[in-house]
C-alpha positions in Angstrom: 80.7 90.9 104.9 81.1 88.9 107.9 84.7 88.1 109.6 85.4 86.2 112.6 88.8 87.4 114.0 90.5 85.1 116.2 93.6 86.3 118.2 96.1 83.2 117.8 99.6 81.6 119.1 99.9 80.6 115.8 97.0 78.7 113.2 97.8 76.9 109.8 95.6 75.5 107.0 95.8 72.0 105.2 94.1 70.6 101.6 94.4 67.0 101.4 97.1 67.0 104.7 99.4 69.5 102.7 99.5 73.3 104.7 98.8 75.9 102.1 99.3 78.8 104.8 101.0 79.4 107.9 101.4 82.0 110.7 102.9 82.2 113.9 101.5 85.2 116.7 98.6 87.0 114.5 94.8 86.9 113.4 93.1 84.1 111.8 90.4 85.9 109.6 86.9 83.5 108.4 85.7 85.9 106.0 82.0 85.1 105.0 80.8 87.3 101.9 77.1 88.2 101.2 75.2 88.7 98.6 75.2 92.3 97.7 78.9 93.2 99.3 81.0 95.4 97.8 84.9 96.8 97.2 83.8 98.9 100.2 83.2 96.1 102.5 86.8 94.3 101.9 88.3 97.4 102.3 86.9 98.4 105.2 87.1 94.8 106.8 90.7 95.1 105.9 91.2 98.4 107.8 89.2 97.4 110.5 91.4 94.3 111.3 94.5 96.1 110.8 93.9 98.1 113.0 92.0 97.0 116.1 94.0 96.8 119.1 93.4 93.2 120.8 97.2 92.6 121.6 98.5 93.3 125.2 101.0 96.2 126.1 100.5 97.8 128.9 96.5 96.6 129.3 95.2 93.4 127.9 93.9 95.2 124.4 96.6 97.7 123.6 98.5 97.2 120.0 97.8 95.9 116.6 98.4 93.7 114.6 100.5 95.8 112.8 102.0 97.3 116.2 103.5 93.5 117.0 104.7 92.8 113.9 102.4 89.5 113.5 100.5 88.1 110.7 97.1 87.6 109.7 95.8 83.8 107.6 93.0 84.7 105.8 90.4 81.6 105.5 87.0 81.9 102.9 84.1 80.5 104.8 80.6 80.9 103.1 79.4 79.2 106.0 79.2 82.5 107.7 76.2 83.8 105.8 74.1 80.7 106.6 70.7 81.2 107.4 68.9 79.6 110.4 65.7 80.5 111.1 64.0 77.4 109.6 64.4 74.3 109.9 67.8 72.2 111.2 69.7 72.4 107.8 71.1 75.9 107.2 70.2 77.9 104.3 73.5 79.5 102.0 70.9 81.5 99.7 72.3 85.0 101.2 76.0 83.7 100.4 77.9 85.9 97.4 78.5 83.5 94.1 81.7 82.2 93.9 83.1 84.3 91.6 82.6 87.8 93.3 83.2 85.9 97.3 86.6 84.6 95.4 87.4 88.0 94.6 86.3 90.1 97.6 88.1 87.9 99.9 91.1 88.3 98.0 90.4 91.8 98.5 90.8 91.4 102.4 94.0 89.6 102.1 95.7 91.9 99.6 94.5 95.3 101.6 96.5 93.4 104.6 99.4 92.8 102.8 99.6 96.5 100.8 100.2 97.7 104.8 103.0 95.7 105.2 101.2 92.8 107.2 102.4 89.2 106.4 99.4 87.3 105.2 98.9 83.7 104.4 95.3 82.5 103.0 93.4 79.2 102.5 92.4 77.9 99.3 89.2 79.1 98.1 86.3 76.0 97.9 88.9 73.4 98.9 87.9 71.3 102.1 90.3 72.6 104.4 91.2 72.0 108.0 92.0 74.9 110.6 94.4 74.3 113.1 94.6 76.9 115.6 96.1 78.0 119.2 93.4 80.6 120.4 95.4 83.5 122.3 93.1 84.8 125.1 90.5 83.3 123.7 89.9 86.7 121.9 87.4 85.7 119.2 85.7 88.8 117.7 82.9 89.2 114.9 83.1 91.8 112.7 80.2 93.0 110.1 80.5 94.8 107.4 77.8 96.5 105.1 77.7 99.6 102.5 81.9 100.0 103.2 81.0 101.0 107.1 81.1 98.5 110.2 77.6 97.8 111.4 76.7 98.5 114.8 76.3 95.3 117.2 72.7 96.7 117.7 71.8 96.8 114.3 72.7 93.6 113.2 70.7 91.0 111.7 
């Protein structure tokens, strides 16, 4: 599983110019699922983002989410597993089938909200547009395999 976590001011999604979630001070989260993730991996994702500190207090990456009281939109993006080795058009082959992506990113979202975070999410497969106020930036990538975060070294 692969989430890019972006510290925001505030971000909001639209489907056909209607906004189908909201936050103000928070995390957006793109969550990409793979082929072959698991329970473990939204779980872990979930605990991950809730609890890295990326918000200022007394240094520039101090508190939580959770510590500030902010919210988290959580946004599908298949995207994220593209493959680009070959070629100029990417390759979605190591992307999760609907079905279990639908379900896994749910998974993020819900593990959010069970620790008392406010979450909003996107609509799964609709063409959606982001809009966003980066905070920092702060943009962060984190990966996900077997339920454990994988190591910036060892990934693909």
């Amino acid at each position: 599983m692969i989430t890019v976590v972006q510290r925001v001011h505030y971000a909001r999604v639209l489907v056909d110019d209607e906004c189908v979630g909201s936050i103000e001070k928070g995390l957006l989260l793109f969550v990409g699922v793979e082929a072959g993730d698991d329970e473990r991996d939204a779980d872990e994702t979930a605990r991950k983002v809730r609890n890295l500190r990326i918000f200022p207090d007394r240094k520039p990456t101090d508190l939580s989410v959770e510590d500030i009281g902010g919210s988290c939109l959580v946004v599908s993006q298949f995207t994220l597993a593209a493959e680009l080795r070959h070629g100029n058009r990417p390759d979605f082959t190591a992307a999760a089938p609907p079905e279990l992506a639908n379900t896994l990113y749910e998974r993020v979202a819900a593990n959010l909200r069970s620790a008392g975070i406010n979450v909003a999410t996107g609509q799964f497969a609709a063409d959606m547009n982001v809009e966003l106020s980066n905070d920092g930036p702060i943009t962060l990538l984190v990966k996900v395999r077997d339920g454990k975060v994988v190591p910036r070294a060892n990934q693909p």
